[in-house]
N, C-alpha and C positions, 0 to 999 in steps of 0.2 A: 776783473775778468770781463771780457766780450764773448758774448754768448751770438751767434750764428744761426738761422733757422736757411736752412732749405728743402722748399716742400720739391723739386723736379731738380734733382740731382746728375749729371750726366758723368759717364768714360769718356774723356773727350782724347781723339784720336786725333794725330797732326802729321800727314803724310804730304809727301814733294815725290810730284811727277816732273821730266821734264820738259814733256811737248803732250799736253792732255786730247787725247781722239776721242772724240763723243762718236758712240757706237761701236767704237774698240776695244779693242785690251790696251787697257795702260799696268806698267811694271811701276809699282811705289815702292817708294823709300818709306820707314815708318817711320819718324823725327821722333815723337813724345805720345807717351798715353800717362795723364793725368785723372785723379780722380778731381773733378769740377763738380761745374753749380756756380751760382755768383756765390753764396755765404760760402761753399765750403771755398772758393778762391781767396776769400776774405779771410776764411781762418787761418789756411794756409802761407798767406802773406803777414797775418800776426805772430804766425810762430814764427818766422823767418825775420821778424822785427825785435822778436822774441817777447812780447806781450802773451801773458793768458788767454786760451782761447777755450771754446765748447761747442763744438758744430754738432747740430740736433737738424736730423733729415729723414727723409722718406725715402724707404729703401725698398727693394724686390728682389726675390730668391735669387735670379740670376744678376750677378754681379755686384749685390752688396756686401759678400765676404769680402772681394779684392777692395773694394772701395775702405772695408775696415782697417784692413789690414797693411795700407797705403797710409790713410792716418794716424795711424800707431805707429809707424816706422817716422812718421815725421815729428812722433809725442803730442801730436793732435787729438784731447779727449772728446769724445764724439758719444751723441747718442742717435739711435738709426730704428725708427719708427716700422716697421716691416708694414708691406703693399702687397696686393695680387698683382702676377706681371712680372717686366725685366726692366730691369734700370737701362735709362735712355743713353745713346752712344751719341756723340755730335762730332762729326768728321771737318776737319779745318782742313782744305786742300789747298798746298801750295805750289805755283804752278814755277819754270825754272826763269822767267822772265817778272816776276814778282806777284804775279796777282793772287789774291784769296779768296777762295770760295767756300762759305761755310753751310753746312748740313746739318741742321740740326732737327733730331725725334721728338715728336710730342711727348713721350713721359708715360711713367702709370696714372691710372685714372684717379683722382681725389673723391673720397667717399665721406661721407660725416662723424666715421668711426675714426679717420686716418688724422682728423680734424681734432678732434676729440683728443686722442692720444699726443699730438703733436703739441698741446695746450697740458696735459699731466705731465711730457715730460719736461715742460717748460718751469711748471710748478716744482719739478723735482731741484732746481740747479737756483744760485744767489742771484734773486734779479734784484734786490733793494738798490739803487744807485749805481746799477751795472750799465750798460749799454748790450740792448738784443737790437742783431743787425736780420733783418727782413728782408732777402736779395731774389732776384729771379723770375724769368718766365712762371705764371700760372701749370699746374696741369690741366690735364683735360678735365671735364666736368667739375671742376673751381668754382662756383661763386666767385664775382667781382668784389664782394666784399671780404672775401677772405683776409686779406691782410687786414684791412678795416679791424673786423674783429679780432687777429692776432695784436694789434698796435693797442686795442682797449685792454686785451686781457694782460698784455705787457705792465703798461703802462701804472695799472690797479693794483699791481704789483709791487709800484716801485722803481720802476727799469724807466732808464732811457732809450726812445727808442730807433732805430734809423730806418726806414726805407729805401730800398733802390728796386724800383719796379716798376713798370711801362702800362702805355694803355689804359684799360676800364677799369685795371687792377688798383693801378695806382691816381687816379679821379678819383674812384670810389676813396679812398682811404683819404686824400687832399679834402673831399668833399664832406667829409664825417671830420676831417681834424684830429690832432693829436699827435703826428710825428715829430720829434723835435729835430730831426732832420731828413731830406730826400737827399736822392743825389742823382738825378737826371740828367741826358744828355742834351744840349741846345735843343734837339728835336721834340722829347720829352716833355722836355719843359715847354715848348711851344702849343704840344700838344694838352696841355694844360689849360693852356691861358687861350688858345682858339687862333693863334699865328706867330707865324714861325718867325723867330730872331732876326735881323738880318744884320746888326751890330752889336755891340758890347754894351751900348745900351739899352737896348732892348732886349737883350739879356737879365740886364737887372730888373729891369719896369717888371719885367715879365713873377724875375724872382720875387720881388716885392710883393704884387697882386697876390702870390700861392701865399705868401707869409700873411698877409690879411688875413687870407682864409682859418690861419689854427695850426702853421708851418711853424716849428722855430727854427728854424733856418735852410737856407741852400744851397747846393755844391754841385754847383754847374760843371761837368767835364767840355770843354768848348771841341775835340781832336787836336788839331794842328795847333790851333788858339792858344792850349792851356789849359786853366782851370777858372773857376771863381768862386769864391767862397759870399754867401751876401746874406745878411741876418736884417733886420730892421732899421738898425743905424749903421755898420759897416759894409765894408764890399772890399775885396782884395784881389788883385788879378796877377797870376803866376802860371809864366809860360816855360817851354825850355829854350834858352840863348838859340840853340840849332836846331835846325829840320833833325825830326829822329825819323829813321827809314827802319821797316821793318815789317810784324805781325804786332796789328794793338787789340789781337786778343786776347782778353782779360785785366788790359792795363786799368779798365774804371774800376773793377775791385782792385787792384792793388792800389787806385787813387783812394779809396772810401779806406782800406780797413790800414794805410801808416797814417791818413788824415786822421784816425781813430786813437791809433797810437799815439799820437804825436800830441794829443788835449784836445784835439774837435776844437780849435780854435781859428783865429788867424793866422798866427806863426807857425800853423801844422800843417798850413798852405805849398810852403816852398818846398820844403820836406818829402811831403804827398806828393809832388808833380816830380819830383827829383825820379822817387821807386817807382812811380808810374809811366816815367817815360823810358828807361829803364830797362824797364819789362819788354819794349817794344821791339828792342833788336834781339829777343832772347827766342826761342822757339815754341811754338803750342802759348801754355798757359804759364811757362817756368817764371819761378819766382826768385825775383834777382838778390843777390847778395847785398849788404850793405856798401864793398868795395864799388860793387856795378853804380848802385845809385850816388854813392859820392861824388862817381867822374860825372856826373851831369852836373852840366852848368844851367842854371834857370834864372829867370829875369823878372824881380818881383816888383809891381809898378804900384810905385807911392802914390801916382795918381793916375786914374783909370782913364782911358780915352774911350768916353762913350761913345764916339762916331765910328771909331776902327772897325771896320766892314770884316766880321765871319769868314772863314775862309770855305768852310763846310757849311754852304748853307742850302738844304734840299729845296 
């Protein structure tokens, strides 16, 4: 089983306008409402790989029935921590010439009792040599160490544990040690080490240094690039053959939770970039079939060109 935590859960809305007027009425198309979160994307892309899953989240009166009840229809077991407040909407606007603008709500507030509970119902489920996956924006009033402390109390457990999270959130938890694995994007990870990537080796220098720290490993999403998976002594680099055009909202959790599927290894590499890219011509947050991901062709490189220049480099 992979067991899932998300503490700021969203209804992610994916509407297409075709000529957007700032200060007017625009007429939208509604494409997709998903129930999201990075973990619950994760679980969501486990059951669809059809792997056991457990998504455990923080919920609010309004709109944690529909969010249950979307998981159950997908046979996603889930447990839903209840909050004061409404569960956050995040609107992905797509405009009819391609471009995307995402909206996303701060979330209900984090309290020490929502912490608290979020940690018994972790105690309730098999963490002995499971994998608990730790994904997402903080809420408001978070501790930076929150995950920190979720990653020790996992860990004490038993569990393997992953992180994907940004920012002070995830320093703090790099900088206390213990994930055996993150999954950052080139930015991320730059934002780690104090400068930003501008090549494929520098990518790994960068992965390396966070593994000194107490990492066991990392799984760079590059965008355009690809992926890279990079532990102590290996490194793997898996792109796709062609430009994918699309929405790559939600593709890094569907990269983390078939790279989960697949053994958390090297070989789980090609795999993961396959469902993940994928995802990218699909709409919203949809999670693609197995046939989708088969027709991707990706391009697994026996030997890494560290000089090859980023394509996305802020």
């Amino acid at each position: 089983m992979i067991i899932t935590i998300t503490l700021n859960p969203s209804i992610d809305r994916t509407i297409k306008v075709d000529d957007l007027r700032r200060g007017g009425v625009n007429r939208a198309e509604l494409i997709r409402l998903d129930a999201a979160g990075k973990g619950v994307n994760v679980s969501r892309a486990l059951a669809a790989y059809g792997i056991d899953t457990h998504a455990v989240m923080v919920g609010a009166g309004l709109g944690s029935e529909w969010m249950s009840e979307q998981l159950a229809a997908q046979d996603i077991a889930h447990t839903i921590v209840m909050a004061q407040g409404i569960t956050r909407s995040n609107l992905t606007l797509v405009e009819a010439d391609g471009t995307v603008t995402k909206i996303n709500e701060p979330g209900v507030t984090m309290t020490p009792e929502i912490l608290v509970a979020i940690e018994g119902a972790l105690d309730a489920l098999p963490l002995e040599n499971n994998w608990v996956v730790l994904a997402g924006r903080l809420n408001p009033g978070a501790a930076d160490d929150t995950y920190s402390r979720l990653v020790q109390h996992a860990k004490a457990r038993g569990a393997r544990v992953v992180l994907d999270a940004s920012g002070a959130a995830l320093s703090a938890a790099v900088h206390a040690g213990g994930p055996d694995l993150i999954k950052p994007n080139q930015h991320e990870l730059g934002g780690l080490v104090g400068r930003e990537p501008q090549t494929v080796g520098d990518a790994i220098e960068s992965a390396r240094e966070v593994i000194s720290r107490g990492v066991g490993a990392v799984l760079c999403s590059l965008g355009k690039d690809g992926a890279l998976y990079i532990t102590a002594d290996d490194v793997v680099h898996v792109e796709p053959a062609h430009s994918v055009v699309g929405t790559p909202v939600g593709a890094g959790d569907i990269l983390l939770a078939t790279f989960l599927a697949g053994g958390a290894q090297v070989s789980a590499l090609a795999g993961a970039v396959q469902w993940s890219a994928a995802s990218v011509a699909l709409p919203g947050t949809a999670i693609p079939t197995p046939e989708q991901a088969a027709a991707v062709e990706v391009l697994v490189h026996s030997t890494v060109d560290l000089n090859r220049q980023l394509a996305e480099v802020g």
